[in-house]
CHARMM internal coordinates of N, CA and C (Angstrom, degrees):
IC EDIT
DIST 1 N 1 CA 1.4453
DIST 1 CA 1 C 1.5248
ANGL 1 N 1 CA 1 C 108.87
DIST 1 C 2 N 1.1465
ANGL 1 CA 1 C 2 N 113.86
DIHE 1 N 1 CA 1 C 2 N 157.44
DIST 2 N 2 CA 2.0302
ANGL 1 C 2 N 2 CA 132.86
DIHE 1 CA 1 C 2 N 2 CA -150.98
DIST 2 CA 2 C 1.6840
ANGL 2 N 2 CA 2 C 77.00
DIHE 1 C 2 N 2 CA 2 C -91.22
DIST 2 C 3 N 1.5824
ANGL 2 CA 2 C 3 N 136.31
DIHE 2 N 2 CA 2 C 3 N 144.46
DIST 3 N 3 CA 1.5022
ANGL 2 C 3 N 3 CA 124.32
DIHE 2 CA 2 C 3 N 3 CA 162.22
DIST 3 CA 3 C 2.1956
ANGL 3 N 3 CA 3 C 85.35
DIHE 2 C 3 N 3 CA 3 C -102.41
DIST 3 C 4 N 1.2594
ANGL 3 CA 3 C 4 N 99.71
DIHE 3 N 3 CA 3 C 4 N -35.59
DIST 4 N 4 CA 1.8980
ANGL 3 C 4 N 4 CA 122.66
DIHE 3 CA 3 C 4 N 4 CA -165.54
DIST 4 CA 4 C 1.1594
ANGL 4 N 4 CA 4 C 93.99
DIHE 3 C 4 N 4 CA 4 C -153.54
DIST 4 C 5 N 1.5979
ANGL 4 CA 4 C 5 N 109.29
DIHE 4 N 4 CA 4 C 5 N 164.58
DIST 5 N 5 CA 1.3648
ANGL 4 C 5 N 5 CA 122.99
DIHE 4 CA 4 C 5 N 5 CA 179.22
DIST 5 CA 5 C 1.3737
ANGL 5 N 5 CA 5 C 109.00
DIHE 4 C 5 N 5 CA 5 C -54.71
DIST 5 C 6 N 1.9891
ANGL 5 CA 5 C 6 N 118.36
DIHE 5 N 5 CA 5 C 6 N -42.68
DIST 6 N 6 CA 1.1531
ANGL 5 C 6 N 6 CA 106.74
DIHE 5 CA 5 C 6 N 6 CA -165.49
DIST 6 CA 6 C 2.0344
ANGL 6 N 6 CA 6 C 122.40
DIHE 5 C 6 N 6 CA 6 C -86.85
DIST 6 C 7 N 1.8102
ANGL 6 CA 6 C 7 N 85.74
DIHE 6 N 6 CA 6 C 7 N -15.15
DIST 7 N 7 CA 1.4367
ANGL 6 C 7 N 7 CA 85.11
DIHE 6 CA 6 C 7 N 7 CA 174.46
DIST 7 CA 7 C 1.6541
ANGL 7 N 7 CA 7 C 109.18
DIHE 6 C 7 N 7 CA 7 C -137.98
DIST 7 C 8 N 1.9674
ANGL 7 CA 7 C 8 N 97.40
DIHE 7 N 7 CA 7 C 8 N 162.61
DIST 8 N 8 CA 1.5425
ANGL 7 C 8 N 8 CA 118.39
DIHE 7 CA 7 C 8 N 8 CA -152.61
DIST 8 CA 8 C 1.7402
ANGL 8 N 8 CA 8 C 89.93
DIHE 7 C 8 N 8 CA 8 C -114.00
DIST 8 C 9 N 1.4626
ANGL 8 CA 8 C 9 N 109.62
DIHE 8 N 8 CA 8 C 9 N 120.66
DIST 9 N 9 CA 1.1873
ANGL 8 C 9 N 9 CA 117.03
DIHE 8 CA 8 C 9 N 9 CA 165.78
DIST 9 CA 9 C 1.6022
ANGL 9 N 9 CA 9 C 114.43
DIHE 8 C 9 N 9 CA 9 C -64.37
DIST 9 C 10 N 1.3292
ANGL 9 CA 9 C 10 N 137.85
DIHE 9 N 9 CA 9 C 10 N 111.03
DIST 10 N 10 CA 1.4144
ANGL 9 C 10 N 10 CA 147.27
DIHE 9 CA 9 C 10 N 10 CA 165.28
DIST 10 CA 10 C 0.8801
ANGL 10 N 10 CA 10 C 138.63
DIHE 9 C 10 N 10 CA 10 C -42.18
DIST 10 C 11 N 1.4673
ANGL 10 CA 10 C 11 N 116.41
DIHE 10 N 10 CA 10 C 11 N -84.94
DIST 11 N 11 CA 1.3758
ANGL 10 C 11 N 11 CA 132.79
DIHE 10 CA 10 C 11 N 11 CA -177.20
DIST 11 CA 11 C 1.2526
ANGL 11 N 11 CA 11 C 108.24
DIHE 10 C 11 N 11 CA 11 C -149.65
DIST 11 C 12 N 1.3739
ANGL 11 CA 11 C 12 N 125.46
DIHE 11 N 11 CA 11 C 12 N 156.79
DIST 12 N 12 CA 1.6674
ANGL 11 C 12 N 12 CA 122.46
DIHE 11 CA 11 C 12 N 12 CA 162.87
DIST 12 CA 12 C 1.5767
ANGL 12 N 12 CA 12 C 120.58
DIHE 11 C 12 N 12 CA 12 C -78.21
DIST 12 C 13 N 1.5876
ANGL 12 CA 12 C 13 N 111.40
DIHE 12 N 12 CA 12 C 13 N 119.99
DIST 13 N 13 CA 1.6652
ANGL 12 C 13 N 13 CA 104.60
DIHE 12 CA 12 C 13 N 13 CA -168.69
DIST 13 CA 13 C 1.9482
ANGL 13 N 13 CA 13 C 101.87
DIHE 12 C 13 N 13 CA 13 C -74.22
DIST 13 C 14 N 1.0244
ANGL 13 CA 13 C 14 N 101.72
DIHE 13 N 13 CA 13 C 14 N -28.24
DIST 14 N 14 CA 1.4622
ANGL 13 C 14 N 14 CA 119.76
DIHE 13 CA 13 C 14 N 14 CA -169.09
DIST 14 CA 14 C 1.1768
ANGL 14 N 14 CA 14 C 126.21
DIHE 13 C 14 N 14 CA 14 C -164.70
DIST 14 C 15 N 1.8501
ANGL 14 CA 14 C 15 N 119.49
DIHE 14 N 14 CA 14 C 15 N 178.03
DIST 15 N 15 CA 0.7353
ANGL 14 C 15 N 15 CA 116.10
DIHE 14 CA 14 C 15 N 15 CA 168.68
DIST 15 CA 15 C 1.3124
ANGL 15 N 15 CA 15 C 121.03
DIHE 14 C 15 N 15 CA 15 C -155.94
DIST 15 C 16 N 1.7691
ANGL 15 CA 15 C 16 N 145.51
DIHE 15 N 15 CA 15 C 16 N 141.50
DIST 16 N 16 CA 1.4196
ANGL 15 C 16 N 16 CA 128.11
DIHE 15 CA 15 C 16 N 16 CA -153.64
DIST 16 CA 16 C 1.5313
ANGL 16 N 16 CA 16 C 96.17
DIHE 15 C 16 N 16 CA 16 C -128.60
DIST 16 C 17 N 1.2854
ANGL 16 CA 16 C 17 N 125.36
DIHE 16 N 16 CA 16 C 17 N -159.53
DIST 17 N 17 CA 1.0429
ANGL 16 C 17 N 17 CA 126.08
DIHE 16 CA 16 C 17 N 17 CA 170.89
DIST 17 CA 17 C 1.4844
ANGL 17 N 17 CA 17 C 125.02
DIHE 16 C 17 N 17 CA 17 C -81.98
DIST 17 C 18 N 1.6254
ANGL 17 CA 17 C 18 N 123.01
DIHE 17 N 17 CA 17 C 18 N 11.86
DIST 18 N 18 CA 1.4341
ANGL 17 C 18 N 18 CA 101.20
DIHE 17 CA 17 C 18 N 18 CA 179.04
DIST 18 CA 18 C 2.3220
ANGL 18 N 18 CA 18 C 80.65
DIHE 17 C 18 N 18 CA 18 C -137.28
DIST 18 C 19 N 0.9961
ANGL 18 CA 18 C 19 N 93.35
DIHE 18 N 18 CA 18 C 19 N -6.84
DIST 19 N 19 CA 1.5133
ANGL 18 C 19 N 19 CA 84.83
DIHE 18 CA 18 C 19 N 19 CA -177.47
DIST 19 CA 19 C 1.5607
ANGL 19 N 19 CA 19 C 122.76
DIHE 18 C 19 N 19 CA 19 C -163.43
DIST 19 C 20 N 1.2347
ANGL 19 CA 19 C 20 N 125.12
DIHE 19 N 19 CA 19 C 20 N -142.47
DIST 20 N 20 CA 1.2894
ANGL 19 C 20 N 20 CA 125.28
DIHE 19 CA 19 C 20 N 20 CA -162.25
DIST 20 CA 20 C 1.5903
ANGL 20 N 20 CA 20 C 95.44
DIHE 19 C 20 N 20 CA 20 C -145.07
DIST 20 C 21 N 1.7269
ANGL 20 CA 20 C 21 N 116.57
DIHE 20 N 20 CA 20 C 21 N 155.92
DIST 21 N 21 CA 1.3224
ANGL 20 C 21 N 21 CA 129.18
DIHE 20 CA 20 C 21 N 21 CA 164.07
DIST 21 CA 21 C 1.3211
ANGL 21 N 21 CA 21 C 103.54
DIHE 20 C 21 N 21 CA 21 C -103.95
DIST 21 C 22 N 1.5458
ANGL 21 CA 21 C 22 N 119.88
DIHE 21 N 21 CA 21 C 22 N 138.70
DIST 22 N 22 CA 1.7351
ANGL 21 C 22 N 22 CA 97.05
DIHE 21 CA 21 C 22 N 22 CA 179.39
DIST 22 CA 22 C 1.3035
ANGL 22 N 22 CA 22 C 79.01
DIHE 21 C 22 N 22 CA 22 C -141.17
DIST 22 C 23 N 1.6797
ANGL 22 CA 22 C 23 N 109.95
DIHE 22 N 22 CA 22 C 23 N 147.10
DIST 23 N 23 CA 1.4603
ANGL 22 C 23 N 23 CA 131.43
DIHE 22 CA 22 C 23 N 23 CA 174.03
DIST 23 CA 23 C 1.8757
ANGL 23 N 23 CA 23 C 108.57
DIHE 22 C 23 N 23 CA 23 C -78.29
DIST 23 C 24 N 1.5577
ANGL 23 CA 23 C 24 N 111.99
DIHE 23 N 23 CA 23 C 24 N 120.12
DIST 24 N 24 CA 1.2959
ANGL 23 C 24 N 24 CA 105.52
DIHE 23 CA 23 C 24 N 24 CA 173.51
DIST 24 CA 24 C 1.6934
ANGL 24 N 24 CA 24 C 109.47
DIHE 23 C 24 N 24 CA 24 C -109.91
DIST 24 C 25 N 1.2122
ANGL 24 CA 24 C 25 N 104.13
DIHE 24 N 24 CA 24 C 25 N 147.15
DIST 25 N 25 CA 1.8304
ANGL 24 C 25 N 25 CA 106.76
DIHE 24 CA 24 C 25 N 25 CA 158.82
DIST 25 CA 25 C 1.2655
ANGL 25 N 25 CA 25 C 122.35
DIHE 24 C 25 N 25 CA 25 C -141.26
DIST 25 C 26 N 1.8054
ANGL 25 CA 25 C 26 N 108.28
DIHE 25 N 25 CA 25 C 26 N 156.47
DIST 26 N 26 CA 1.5756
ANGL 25 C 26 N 26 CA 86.54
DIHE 25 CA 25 C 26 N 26 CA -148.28
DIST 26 CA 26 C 1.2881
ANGL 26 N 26 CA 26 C 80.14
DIHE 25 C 26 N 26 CA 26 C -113.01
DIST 26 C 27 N 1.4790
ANGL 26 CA 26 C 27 N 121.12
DIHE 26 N 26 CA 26 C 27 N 167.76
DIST 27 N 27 CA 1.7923
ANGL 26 C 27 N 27 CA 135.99
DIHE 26 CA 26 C 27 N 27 CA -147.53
DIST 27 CA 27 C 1.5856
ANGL 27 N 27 CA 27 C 94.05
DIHE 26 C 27 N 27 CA 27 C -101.35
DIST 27 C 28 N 1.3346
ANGL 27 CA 27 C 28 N 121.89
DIHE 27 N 27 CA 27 C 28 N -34.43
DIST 28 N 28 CA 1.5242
ANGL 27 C 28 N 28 CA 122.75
DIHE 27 CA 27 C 28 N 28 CA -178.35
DIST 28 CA 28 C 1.8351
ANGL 28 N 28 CA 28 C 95.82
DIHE 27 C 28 N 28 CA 28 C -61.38
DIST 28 C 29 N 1.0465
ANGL 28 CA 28 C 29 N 106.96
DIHE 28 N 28 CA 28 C 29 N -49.19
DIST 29 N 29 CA 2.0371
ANGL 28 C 29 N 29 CA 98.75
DIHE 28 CA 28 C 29 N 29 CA -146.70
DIST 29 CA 29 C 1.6964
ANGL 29 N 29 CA 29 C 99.70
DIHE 28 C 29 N 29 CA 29 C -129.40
DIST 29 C 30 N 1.1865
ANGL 29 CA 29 C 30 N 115.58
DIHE 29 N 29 CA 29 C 30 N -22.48
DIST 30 N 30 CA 1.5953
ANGL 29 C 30 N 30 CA 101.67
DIHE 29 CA 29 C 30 N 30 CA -178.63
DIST 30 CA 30 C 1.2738
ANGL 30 N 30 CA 30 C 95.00
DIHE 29 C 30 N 30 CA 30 C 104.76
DIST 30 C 31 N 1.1430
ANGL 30 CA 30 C 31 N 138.70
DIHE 30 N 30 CA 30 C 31 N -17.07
DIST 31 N 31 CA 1.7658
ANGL 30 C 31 N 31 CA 123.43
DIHE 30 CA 30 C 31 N 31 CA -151.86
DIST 31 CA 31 C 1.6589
ANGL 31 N 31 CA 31 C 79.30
DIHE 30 C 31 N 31 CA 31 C -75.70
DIST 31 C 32 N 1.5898
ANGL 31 CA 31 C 32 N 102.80
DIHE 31 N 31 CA 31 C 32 N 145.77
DIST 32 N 32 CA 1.5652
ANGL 31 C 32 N 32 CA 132.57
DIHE 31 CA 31 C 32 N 32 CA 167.12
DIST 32 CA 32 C 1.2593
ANGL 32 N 32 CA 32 C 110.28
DIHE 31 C 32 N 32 CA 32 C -100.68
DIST 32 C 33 N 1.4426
ANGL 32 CA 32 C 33 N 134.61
DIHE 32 N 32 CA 32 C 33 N 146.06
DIST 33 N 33 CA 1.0649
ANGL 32 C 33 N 33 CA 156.37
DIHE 32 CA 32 C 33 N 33 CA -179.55
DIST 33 CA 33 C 1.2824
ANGL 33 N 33 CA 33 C 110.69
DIHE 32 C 33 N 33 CA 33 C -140.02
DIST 33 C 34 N 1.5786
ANGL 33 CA 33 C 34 N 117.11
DIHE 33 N 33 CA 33 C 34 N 163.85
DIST 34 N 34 CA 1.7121
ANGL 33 C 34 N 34 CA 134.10
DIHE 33 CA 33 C 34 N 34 CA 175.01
DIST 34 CA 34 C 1.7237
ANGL 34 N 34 CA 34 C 79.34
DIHE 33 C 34 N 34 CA 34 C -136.70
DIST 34 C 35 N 1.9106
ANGL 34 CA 34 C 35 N 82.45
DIHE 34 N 34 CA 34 C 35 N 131.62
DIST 35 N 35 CA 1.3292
ANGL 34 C 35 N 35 CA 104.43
DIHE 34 CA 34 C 35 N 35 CA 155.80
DIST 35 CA 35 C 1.4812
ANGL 35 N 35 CA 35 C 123.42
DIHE 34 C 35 N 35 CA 35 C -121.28
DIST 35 C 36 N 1.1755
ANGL 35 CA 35 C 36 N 142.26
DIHE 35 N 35 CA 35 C 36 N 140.25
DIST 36 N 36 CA 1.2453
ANGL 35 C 36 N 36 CA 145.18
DIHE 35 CA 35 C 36 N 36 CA 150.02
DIST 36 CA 36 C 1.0731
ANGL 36 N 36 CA 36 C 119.94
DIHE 35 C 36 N 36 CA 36 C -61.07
DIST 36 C 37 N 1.6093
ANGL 36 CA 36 C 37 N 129.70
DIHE 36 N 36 CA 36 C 37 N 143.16
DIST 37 N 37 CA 1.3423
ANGL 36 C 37 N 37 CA 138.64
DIHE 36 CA 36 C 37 N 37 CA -159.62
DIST 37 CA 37 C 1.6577
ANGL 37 N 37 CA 37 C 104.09
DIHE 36 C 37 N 37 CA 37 C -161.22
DIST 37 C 38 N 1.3591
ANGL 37 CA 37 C 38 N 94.95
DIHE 37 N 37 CA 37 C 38 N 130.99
DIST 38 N 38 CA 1.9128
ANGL 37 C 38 N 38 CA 104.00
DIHE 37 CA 37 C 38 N 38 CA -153.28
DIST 38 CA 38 C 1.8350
ANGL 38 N 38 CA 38 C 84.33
DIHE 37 C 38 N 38 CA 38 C -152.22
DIST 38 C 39 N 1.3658
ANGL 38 CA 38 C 39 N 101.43
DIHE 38 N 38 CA 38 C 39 N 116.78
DIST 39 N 39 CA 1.1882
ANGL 38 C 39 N 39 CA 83.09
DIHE 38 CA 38 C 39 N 39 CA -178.57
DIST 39 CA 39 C 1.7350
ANGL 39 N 39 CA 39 C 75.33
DIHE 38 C 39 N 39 CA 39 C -113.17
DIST 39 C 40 N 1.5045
ANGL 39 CA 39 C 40 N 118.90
DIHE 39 N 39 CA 39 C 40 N 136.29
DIST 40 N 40 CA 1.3824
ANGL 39 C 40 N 40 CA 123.42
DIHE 39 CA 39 C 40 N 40 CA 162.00
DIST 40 CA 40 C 1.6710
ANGL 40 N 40 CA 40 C 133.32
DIHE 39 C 40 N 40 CA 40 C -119.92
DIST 40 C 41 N 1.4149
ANGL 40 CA 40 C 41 N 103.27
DIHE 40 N 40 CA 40 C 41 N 41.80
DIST 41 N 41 CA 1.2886
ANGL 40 C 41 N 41 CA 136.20
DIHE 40 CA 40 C 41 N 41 CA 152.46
DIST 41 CA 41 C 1.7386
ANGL 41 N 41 CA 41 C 105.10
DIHE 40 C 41 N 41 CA 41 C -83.93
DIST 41 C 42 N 1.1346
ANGL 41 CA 41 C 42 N 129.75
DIHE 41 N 41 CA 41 C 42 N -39.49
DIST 42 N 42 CA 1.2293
ANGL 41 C 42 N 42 CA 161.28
DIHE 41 CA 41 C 42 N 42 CA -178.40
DIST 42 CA 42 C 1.5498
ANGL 42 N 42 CA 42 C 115.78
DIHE 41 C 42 N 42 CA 42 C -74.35
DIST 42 C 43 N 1.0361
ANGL 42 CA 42 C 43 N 109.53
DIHE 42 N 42 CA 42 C 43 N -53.29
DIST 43 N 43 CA 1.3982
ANGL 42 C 43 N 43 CA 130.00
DIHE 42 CA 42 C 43 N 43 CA -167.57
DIST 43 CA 43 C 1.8746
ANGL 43 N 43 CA 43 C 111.75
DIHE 42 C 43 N 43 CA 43 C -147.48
DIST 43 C 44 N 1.5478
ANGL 43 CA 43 C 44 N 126.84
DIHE 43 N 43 CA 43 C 44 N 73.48
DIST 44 N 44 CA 1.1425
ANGL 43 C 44 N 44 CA 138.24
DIHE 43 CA 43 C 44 N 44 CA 178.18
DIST 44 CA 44 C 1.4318
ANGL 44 N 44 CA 44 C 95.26
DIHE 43 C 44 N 44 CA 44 C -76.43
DIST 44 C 45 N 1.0761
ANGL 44 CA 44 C 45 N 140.16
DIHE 44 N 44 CA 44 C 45 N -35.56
DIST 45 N 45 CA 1.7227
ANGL 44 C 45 N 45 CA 127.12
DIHE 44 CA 44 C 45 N 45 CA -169.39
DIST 45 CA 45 C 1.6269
ANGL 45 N 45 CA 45 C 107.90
DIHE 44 C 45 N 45 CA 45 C -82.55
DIST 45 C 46 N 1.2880
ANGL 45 CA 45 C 46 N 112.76
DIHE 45 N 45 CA 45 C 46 N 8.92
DIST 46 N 46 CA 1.5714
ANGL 45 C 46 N 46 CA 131.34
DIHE 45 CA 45 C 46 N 46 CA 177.37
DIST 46 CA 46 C 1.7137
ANGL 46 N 46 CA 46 C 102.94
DIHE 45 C 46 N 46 CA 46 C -92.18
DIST 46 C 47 N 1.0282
ANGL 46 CA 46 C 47 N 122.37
DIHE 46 N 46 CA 46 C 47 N -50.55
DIST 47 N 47 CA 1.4188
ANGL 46 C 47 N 47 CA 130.30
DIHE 46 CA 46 C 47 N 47 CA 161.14
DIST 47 CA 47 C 1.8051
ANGL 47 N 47 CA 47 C 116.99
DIHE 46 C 47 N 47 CA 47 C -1.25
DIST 47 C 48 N 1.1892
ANGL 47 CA 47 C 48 N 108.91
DIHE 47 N 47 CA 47 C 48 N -82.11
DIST 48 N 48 CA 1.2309
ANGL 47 C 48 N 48 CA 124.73
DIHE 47 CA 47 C 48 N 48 CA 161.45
DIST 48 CA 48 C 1.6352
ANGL 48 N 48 CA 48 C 114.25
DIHE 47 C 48 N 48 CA 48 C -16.48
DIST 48 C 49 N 1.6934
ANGL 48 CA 48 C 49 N 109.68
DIHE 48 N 48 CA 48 C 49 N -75.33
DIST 49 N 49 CA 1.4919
ANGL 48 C 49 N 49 CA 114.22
DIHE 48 CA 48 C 49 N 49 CA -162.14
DIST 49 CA 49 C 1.3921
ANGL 49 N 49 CA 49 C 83.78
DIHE 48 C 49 N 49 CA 49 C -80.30
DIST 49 C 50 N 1.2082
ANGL 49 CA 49 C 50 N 143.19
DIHE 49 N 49 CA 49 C 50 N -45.63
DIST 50 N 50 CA 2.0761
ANGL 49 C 50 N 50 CA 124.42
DIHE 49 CA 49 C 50 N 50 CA 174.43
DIST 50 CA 50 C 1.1826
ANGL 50 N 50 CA 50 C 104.77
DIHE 49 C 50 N 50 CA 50 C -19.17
DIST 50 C 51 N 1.3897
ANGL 50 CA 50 C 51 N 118.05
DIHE 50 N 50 CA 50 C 51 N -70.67
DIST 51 N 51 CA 1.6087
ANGL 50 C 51 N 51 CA 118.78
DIHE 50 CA 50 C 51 N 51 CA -161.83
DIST 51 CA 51 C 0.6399
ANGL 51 N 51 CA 51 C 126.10
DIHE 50 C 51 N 51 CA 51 C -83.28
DIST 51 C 52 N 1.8510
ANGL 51 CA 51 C 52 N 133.34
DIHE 51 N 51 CA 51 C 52 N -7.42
DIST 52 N 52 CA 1.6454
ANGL 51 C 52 N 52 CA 131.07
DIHE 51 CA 51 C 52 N 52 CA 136.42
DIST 52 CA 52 C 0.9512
ANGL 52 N 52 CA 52 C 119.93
DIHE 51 C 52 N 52 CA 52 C -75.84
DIST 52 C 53 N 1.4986
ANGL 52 CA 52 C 53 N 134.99
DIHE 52 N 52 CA 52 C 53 N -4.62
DIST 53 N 53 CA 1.5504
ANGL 52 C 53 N 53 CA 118.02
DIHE 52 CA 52 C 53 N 53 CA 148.47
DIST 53 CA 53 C 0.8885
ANGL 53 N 53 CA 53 C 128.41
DIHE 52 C 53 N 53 CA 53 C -89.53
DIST 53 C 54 N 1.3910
ANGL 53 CA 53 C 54 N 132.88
DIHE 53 N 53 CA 53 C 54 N -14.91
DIST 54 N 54 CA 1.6038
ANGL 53 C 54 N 54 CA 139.96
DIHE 53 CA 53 C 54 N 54 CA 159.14
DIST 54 CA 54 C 1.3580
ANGL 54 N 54 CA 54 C 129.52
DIHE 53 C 54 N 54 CA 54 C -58.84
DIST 54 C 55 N 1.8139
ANGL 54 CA 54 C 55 N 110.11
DIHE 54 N 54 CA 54 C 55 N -24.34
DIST 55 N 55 CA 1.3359
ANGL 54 C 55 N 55 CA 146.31
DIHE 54 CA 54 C 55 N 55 CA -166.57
DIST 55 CA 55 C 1.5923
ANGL 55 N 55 CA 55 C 97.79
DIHE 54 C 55 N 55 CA 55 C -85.22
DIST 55 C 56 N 1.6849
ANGL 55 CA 55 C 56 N 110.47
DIHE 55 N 55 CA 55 C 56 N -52.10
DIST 56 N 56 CA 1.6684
ANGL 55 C 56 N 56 CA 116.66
DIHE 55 CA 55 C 56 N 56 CA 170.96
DIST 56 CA 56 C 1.1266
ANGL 56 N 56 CA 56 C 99.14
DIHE 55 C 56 N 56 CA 56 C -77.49
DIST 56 C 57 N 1.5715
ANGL 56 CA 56 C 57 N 154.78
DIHE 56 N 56 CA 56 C 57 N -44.18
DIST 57 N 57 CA 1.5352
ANGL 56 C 57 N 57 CA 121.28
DIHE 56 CA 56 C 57 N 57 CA -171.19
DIST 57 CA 57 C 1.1206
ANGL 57 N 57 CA 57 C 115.31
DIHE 56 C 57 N 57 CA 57 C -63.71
DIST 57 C 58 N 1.6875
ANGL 57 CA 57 C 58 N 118.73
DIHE 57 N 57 CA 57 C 58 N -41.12
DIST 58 N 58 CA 1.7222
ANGL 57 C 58 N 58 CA 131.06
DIHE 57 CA 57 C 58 N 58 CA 171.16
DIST 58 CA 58 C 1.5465
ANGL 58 N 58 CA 58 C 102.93
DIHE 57 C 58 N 58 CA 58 C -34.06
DIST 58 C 59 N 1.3037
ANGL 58 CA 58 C 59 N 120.97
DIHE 58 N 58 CA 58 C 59 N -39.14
DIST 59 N 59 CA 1.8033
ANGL 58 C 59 N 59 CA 120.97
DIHE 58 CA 58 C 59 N 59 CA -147.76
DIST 59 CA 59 C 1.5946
ANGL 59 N 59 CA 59 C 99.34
DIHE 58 C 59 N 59 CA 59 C -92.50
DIST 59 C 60 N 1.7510
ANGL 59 CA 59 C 60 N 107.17
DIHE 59 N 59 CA 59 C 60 N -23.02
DIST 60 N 60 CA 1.5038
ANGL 59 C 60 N 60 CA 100.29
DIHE 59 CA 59 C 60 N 60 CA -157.14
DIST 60 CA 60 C 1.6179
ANGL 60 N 60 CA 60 C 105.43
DIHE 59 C 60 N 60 CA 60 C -88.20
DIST 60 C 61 N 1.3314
ANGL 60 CA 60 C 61 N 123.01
DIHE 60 N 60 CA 60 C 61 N -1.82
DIST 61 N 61 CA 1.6298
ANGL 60 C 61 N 61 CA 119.36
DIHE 60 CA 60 C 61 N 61 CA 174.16
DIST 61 CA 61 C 1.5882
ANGL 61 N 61 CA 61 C 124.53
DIHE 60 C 61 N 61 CA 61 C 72.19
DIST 61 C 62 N 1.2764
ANGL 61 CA 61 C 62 N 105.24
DIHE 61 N 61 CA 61 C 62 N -0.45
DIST 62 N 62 CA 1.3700
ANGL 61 C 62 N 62 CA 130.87
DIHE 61 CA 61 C 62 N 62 CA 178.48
DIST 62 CA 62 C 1.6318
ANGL 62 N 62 CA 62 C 126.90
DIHE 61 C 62 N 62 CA 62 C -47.07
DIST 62 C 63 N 0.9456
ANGL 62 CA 62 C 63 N 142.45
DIHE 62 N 62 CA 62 C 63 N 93.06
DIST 63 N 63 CA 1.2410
ANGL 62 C 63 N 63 CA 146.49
DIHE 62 CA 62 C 63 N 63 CA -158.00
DIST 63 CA 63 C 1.5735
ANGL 63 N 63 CA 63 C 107.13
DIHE 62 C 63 N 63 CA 63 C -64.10
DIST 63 C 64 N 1.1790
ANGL 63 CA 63 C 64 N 120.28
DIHE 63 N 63 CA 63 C 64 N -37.57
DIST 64 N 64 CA 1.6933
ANGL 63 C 64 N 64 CA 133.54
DIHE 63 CA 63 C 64 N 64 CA 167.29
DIST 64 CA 64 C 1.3920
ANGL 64 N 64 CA 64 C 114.11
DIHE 63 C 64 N 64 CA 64 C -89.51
DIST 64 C 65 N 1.3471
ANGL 64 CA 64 C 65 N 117.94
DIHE 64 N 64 CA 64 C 65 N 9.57
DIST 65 N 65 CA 1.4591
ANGL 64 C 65 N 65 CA 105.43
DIHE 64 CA 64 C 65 N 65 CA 141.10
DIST 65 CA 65 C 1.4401
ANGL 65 N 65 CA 65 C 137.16
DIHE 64 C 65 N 65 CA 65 C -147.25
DIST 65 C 66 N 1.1970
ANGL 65 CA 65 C 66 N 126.64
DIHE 65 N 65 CA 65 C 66 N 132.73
DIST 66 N 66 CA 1.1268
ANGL 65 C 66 N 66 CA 141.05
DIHE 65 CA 65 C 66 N 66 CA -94.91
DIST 66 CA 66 C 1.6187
ANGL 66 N 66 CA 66 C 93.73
DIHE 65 C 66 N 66 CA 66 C -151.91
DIST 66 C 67 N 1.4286
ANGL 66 CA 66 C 67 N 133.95
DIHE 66 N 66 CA 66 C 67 N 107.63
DIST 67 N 67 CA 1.3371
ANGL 66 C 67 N 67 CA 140.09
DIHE 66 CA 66 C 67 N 67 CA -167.14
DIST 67 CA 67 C 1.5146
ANGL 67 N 67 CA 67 C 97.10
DIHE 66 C 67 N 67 CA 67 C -96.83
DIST 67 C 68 N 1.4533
ANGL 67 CA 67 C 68 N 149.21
DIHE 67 N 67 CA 67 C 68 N 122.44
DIST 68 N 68 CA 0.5205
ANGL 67 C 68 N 68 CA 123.67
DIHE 67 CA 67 C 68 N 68 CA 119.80
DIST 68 CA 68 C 2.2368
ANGL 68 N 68 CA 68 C 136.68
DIHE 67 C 68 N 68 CA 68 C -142.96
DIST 68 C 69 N 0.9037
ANGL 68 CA 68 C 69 N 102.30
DIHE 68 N 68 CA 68 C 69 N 153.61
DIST 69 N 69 CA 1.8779
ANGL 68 C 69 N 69 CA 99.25
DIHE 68 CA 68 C 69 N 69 CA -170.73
DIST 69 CA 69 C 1.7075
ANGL 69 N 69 CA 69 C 109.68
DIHE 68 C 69 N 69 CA 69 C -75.74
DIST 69 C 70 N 1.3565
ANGL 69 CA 69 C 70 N 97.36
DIHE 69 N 69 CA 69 C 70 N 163.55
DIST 70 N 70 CA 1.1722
ANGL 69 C 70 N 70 CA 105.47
DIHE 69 CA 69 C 70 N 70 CA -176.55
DIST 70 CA 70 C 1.8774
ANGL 70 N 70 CA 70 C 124.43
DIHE 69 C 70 N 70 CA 70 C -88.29
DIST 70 C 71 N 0.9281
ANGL 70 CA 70 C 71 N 144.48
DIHE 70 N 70 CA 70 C 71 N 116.39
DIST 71 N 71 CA 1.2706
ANGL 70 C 71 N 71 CA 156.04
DIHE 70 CA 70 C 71 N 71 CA 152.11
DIST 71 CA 71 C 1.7683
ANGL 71 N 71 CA 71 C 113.94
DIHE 70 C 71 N 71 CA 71 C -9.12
DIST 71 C 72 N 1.1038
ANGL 71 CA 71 C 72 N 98.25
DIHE 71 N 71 CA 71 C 72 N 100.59
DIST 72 N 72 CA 1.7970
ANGL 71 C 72 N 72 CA 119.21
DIHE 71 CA 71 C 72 N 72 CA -175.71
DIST 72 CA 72 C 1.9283
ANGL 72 N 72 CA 72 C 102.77
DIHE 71 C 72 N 72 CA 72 C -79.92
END
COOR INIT
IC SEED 1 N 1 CA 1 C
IC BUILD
């Protein structure tokens, strides 16, 4: 499955109680990625722990990880 033109969603790495890990790779270069997937239409009482974990990836300065939301 297409995630963007440039990258193909894989496989599912996992899965927790409000969502899914899914393995991405992108068609230009090979680079692999893990994405998180929260759908909170689905799960609104998930809300909460989103934005304290988004709040710690923001804090950790991490070059491999990478915040970003989806396009409305």
């Amino acid at each position: 499955m297409d995630f963007t033109a440039d990258w193909s969603i894989m496989q599912t790495l996992g899965e927790g109680a409000y969502g899914e890990v899914k393995l991405l790779i992108n068609k230009n270069d090979g680079m692999a990625v893990a994405m998180k997937v929260i759908n909170l239409e689905e799960h609104p009482e998930a809300s909460v722990n989103v934005q304290k974990e988004i709040a710690i990836h923001r804090m950790l300065n991490d070059p491999h990880i990478q915040v970003l939301r989806p396009k409305n």
